[in-house]
Residue, then its C-alpha position, 0 to 999 in steps of 0.5 A: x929582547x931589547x926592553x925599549x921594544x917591549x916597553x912599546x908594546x905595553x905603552x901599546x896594550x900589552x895586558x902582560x908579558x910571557x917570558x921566554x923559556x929559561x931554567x934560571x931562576x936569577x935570569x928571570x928575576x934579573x929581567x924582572x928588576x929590569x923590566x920594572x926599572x925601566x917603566x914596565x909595570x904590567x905582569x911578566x909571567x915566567x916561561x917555562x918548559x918541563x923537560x921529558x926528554x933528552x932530544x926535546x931539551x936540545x930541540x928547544x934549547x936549538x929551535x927557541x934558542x935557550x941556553x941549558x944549564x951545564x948541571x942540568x945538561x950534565x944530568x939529563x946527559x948521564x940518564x939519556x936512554x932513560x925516558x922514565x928518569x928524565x921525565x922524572x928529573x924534569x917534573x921535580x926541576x919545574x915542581x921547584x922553580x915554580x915554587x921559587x916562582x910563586x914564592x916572590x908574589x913581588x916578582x911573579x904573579x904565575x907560571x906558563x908552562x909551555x907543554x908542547x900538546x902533553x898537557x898530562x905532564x902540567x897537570x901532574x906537576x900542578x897537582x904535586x904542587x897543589x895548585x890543579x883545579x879542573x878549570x884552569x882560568x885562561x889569559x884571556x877570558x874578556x870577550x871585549x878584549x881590544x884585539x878581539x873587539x878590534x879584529x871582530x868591528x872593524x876588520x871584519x872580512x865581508 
């Protein structure tokens, strides 16, 4: 994404920033040193997406357009009928980068893991992590958000 455009939108509103799903850990920290240098100051919370499956990793590498590492497609390549083993590979992949993640509280303030309606997988993964809690606070909680408050005063449909 060109930085000048979403430095817009954060001169806009923009309360943070979700990245796009990566599995590089340098590639997030890389857009981070940029974002900042550039004036971005809000919180970039890195995407992520726990690998289950050999077709889904090529589906979203395909659809959202995220290069696959070659040692991460190597791998999951070689264990391709195996289900089990994938899920397995993919869980303690993420278990990993999010403890990189949360490592550089400099860096990263959190994760979003995108879980594609399986959240049975996040909760194992945050539980591993010890970070679960039954109520998982949401990005927006603030009722008197601006969209919010501007799409419920203003636009309303009569």
């Amino acid at each position: 994404m060109d930085i000048q455009y979403l430095k817009h939108k954060v001169e806009c509103g923009a309360d943070f920033i979700i990245t796009q799903a990566s599995y590089s850990f340098n590639s997030y920290k890389n857009f981070v040193k940029i974002s900042r240098s550039s004036g971005i100051h809000v919180p970039i919370i890195p995407g992520m997406f726990i690998i289950k499956s050999h077709r889904s990793l090529l589906a979203i590498s395909e659809f959202c357009a995220v290069p696959i590492p070659p040692d991460i497609l190597r791998v999951v390549s070689n264990i391709k009928g195996n289900n089990e083993s994938i899920l397995n590979f993919g869980m303690d992949f993420a278990i990993e980068l999010t403890r990189k993640f949360l490592s550089r509280r400099d860096l990263f303030e959190n994760v979003h893991y995108f879980c594609l309606n399986d959240l049975s997988i996040v909760e194992r993964v945050i539980k591993i992590l010890g970070i679960y809690d039954n109520y998982m606070e949401r990005p927006i909680v603030n009722l008197e958000n601006k969209f919010i408050k501007y799409f419920k005063e203003e636009n309303r449909i009569q």
